[in-house]
C-alpha positions in Angstrom: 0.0 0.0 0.0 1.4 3.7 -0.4 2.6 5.9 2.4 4.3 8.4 2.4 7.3 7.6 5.1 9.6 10.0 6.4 13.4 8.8 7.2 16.9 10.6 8.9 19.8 8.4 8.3 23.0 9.8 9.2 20.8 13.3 9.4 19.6 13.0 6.1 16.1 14.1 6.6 13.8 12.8 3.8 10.1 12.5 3.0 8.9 10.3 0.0 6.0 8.5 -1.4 6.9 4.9 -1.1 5.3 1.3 -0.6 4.9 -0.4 2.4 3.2 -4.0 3.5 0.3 -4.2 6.4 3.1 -6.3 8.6 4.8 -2.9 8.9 1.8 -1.4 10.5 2.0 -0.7 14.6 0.4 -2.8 17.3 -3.1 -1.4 17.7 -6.8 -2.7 18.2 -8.2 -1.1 15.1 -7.1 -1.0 11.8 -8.7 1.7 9.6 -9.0 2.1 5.6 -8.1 5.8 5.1 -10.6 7.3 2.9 -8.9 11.1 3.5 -6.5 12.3 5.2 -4.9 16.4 5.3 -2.1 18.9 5.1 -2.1 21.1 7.9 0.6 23.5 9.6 2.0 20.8 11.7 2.5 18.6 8.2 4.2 21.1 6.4 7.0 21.3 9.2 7.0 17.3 9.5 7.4 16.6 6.1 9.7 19.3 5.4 11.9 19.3 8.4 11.9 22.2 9.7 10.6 22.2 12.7 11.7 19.2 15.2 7.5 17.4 14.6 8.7 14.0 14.1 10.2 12.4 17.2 10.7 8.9 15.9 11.7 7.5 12.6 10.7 5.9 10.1 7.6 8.1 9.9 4.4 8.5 8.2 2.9 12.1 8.7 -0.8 13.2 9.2 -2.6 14.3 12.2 -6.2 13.3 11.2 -8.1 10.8 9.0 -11.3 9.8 8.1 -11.8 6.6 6.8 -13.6 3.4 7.7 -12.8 0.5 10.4 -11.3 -2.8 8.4 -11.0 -4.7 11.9 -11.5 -4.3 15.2 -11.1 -5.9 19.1 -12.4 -2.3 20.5 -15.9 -2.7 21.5 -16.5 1.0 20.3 -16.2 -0.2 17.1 -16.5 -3.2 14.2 -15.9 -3.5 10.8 -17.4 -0.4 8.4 -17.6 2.1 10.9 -17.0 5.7 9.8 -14.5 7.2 12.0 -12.0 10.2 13.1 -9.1 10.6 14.4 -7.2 13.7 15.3 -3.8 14.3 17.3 -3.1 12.1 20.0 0.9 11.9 18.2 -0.1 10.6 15.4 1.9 11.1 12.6 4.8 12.3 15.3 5.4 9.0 17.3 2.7 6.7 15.9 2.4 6.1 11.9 0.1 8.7 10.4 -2.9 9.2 8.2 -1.1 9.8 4.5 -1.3 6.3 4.2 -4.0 3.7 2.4 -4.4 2.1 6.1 -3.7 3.0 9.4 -3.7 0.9 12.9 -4.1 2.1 15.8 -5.6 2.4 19.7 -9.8 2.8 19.5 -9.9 4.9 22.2 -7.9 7.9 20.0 -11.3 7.8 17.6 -14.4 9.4 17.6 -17.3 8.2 15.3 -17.8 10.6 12.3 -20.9 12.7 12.2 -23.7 11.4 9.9 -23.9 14.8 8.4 -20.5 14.9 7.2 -18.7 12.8 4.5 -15.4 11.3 4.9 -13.6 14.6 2.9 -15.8 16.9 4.6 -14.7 15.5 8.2 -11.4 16.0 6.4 -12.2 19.0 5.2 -12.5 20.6 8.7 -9.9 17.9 10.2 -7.8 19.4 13.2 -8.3 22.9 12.4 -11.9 22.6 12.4 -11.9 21.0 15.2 -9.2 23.3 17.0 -11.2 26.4 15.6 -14.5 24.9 17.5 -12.3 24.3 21.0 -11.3 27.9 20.6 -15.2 29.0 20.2 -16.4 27.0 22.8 -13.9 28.5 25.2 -15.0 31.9 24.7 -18.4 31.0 25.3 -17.4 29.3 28.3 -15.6 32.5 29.7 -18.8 34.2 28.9 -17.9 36.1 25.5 -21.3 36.3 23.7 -22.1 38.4 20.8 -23.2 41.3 22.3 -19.9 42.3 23.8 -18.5 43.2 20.4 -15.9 42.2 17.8 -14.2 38.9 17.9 -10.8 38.8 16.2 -9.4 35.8 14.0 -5.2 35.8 12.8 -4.4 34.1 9.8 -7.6 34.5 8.9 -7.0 32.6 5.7 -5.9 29.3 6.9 -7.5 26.1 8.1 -8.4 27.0 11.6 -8.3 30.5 10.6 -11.0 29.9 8.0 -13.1 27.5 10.1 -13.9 29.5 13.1 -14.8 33.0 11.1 -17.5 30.2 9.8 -19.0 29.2 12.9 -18.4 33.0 14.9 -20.3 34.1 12.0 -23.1 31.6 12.2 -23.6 32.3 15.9 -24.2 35.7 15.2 -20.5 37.1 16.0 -18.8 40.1 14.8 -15.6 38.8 12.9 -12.9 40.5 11.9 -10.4 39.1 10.0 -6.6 39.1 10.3 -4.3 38.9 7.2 -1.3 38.8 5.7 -2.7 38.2 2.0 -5.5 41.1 0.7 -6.3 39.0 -2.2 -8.1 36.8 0.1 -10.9 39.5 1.2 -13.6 38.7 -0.8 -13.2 34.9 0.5 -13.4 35.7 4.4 -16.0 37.9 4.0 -17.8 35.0 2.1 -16.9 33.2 5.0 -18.4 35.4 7.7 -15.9 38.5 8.3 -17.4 41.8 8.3 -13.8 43.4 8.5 -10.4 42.9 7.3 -7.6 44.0 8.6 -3.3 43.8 7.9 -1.5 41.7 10.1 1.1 44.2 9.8 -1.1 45.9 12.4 -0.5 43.2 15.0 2.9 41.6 13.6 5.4 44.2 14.9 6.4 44.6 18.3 4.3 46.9 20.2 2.8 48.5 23.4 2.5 46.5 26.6 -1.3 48.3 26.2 -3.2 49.8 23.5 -6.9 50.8 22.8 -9.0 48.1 23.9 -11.2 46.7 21.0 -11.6 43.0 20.9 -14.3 41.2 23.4 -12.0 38.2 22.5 -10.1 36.2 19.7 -8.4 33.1 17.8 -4.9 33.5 17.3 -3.2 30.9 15.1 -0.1 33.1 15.1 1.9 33.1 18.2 4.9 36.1 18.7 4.5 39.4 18.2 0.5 39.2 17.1 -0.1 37.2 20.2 1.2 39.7 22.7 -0.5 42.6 20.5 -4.0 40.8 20.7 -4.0 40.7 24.5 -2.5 44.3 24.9 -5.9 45.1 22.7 -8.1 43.0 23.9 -11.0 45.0 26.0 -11.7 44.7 30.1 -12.5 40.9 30.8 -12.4 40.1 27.5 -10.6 36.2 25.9 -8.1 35.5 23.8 -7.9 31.5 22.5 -4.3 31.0 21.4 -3.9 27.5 19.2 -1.4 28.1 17.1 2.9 29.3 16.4 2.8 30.5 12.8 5.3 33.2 13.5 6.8 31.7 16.4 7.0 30.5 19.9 8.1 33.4 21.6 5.5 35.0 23.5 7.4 39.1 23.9 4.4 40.5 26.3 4.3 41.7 29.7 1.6 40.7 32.4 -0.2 44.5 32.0 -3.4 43.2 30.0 -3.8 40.6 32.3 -3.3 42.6 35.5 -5.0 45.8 34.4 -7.7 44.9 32.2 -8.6 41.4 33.4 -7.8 39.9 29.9 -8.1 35.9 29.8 -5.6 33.8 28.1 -7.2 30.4 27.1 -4.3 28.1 25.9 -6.0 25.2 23.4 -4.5 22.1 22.9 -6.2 19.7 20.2 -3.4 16.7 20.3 -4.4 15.3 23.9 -8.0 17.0 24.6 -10.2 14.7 26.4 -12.1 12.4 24.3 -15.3 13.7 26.1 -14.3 17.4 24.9 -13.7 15.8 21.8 -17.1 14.2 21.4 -18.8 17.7 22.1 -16.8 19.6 19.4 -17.9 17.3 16.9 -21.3 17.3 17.9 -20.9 21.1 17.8 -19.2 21.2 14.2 -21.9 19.2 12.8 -24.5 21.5 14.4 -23.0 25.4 14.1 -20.6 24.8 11.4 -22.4 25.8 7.9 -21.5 23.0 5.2 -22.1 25.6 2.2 -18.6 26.9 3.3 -16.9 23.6 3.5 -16.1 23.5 -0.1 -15.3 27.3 -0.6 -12.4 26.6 1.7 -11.2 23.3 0.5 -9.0 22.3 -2.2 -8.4 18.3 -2.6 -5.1 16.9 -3.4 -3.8 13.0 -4.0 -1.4 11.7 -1.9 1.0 11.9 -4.4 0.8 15.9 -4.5 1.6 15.7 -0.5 4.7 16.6 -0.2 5.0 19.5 -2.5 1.5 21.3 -0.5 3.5 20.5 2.4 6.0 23.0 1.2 3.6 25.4 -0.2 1.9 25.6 3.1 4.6 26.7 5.0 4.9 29.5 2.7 1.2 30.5 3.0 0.8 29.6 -0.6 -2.5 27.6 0.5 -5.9 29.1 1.4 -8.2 27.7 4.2 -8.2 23.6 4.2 -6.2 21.1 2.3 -7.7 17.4 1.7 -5.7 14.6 0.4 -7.2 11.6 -1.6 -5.0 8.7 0.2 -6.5 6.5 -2.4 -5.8 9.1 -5.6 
């Protein structure tokens, strides 16, 4: 079957589309046929190297897949289940989804919402679901519509794209973050009722400035992270999910101290499979399917390693689908 495998003999890092036999799968009380799998963020540093995502080699990458259960000694599950998996180290310390088949422990699955298709599930994947942890944390720190604008960063990518969806479709005022203007007419299809340069937040600024956002997703990290907060009104949330332009978080505690501001780390890799369960029950209820193909382009496997690259240099708008079996 086809994989793509990632290898570093003697530090030469390489990712290629290969063969590989079923024996060579992992220990694991489900095997799953992957119908879809994606390229997200965390991909585009695996497959590339540059970022330390792979912790144990060989490798194949891919955070999420949607596909259907082969086998199974779970009692969650038997054969032809629809299922999901996202995180959990997959595709960093366990064999990942850009392969035809995957094994692996049931209790990392959740069953696929009826209303979604295997490439739709894809479709939203991790950032989907990562966009609907950060939305359901600022409703759970009490940020409802009514206290005003709600900001996104890298507006234009998966998660990015995902929550200015459902923030829209709760009745949310989004504005969106960018670093690519040729992308406004798409986020305001999405939802945004402003756009905004993320030149504005990307530079290093004031520990405070003029309080505006009730709260916000930031998939960014650095510089646009510690901006956010210092901007971020009395009591209001920030959801941070993401690194894009780094680690580094150059703030100081002033919003925090002086304005009350709430800084909500989210963590999709290890969430609690209860957490897990509500997030998909939510994507499937507040997440509007008429955008699902406006932000997805579908790839075959064999195209995976090249988006990889491309994604890393924000050549790729919102969500990125791969056809394992294409």
């Amino acid at each position: 079957m086809k994989a793509i495998v990632i290898t570093n003999d003697d530090n030469n890092y390489k990712a290629e589309l290969t063969d590989i036999s079923e024996d060579q799968l992992p220990e694991g009380d489900v095997t799953v046929k992957v119908d879809y799998s994606t390229i997200n963020f965390k991909e585009g540093l695996a497959i590339t190297g540059k970022s330390p995502v792979v912790r144990k080699f060989p490798m194949t990458p891919g955070i999420d897949v949607a596909g259907t259960v082969e086998t199974s000694t779970h009692p969650d599950y038997k054969a032809g289940d629809k299922v999901i998996l996202n995180g959990w180290g997959v595709g960093e310390v366990h064999p990942g989804g850009l392969a035809e088949k995957i094994r692996l422990n049931g209790d990392w699955l959740v069953p696929m919402p009826e209303k979604f298709s295997s490439k739709q599930a894809m479709a939203i994947g991790t950032a989907g679901y990562t966009a609907m942890l950060c939305v359901m944390a600022l409703e759970r720190q009490g940020v409802t519509p009514d206290k005003g604008e709600i900001l996104v960063t890298g507006a234009a990518g998966g998660v990015g794209s995902v929550a200015i969806s459902i923030l829209s479709k709760l009745g949310y005022t989004v504005v969106a973050s960018t670093g690519r203007p040729e992308e406004a007419d798409y986020l305001k299809k999405l939802g945004a009722s402003d756009i905004i340069d993320r030149n504005e937040l990307s530079e290093k600024g004031r520990p405070m400035g003029k309080e505006r956002w009730a709260g916000a997703v930031d998939t960014v990290g650095s510089h646009t992270l510690a901006n956010v907060c210092a901007t971020t009104k009395y009591g209001g949330v920030v959801t941070a999910c993401g690194l894009a332009q780094g680690m580094d978080f150059p703030a100081t505690v002033a919003p925090f101290i002086l304005r009350g501001v709430i800084l909500n780390g989210i963590d999709s890799v290890y969430c609690p499979k209860e957490t897990r369960l509500e997030a998909w029950r939510r994507l499937a209820e507040d997440l509007d399917t008429s955008n699902i193909d406006l932000m997805t382009t579908e790839v075959p496997l064999s195209e995976a390693i090249p988006t990889a690259e491309k994604i890393l240099e924000g050549k790729v708008r919102g969500r990125v689908v791969v056809n394992v079996n294409a």
